[in-house]
C-alpha positions as CSV (number, residue, x, y, z in Angstrom):
1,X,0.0,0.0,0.0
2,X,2.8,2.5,0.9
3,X,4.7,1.7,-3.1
4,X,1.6,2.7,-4.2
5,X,0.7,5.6,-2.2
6,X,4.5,6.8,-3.4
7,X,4.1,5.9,-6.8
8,X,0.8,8.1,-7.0
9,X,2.9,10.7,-5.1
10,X,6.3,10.8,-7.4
11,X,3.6,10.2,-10.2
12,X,1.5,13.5,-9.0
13,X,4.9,15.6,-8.2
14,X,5.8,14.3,-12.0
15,X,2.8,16.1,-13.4
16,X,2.8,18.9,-11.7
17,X,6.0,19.4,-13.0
18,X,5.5,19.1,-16.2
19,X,2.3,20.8,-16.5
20,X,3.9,24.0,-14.7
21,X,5.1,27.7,-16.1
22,X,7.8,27.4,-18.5
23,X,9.9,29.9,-19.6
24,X,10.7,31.1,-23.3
25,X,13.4,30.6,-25.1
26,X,16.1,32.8,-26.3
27,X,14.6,32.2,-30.0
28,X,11.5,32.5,-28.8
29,X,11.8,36.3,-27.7
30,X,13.8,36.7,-30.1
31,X,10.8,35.8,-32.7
32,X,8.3,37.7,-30.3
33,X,10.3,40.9,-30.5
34,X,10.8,40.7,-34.2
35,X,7.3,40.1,-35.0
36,X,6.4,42.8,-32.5
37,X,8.5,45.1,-34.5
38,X,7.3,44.0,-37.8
39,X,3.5,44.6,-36.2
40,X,4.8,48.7,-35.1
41,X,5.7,49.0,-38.5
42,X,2.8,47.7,-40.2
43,X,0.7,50.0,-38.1
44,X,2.5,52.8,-38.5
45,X,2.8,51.8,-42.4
46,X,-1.1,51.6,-42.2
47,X,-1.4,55.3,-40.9
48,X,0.6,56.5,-43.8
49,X,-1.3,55.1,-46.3
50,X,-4.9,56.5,-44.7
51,X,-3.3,59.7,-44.8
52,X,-2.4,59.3,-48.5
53,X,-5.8,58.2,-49.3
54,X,-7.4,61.4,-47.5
55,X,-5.1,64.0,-49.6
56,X,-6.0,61.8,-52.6
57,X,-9.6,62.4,-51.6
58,X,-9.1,65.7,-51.1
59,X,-7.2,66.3,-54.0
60,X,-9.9,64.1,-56.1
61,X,-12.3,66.8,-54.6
62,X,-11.2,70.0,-56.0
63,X,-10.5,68.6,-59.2
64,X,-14.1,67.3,-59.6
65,X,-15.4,71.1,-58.2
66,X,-12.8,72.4,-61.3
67,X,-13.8,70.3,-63.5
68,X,-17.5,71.2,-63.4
69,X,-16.2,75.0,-63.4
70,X,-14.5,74.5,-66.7
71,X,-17.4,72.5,-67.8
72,X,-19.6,75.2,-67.0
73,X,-17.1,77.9,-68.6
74,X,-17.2,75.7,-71.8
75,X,-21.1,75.7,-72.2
76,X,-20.8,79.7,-71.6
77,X,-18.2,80.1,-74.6
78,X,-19.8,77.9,-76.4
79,X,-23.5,79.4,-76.0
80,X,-21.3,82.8,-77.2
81,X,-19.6,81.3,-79.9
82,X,-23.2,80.4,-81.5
83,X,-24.5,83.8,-81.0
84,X,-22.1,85.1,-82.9
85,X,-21.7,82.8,-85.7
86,X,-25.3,83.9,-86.4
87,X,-24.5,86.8,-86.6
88,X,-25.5,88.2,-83.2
């Protein structure tokens, strides 16, 4: 009774063992602070590029709002072309 009562002990202790905190390995961290970095970048890549797509927007913007202008001035010249071609 007492072999068995120490083999469920040493058996217990065992487990307990193995099924307790471990620490990381060198490569490990390592691999953790690289990919860490590689996720700052990203991120900070990912700002730049929302920023570019708002001055694009922006830029897209006013050259729709001139582009209607210069439409408009078109029609006007062309409205005053006709008048005179018939001989106003």
């Amino acid at each position: 009774m007492k072999r068995i009562l120490l083999a469920l002990s040493l058996l217990g202790a065992l487990a307990l063992t193995a099924c307790g905190p471990k620490t990381a390995s060198k490569e490990t961290l390592e691999e953790l602070n690289k990919a860490k970095t590689a996720y700052e970048a990203a991120k900070q890549r990912k700002a730049e590029l929302e920023a570019e797509i708002e001055k694009l927007r922006q830029e897209k913007s006013t050259k729709e709002a001139e582009l209607q202008r210069l439409q408009h001035e078109r029609d006007s010249l062309r409205a005053w072309l006709d008048i005179l071609e018939q001989g106003y």
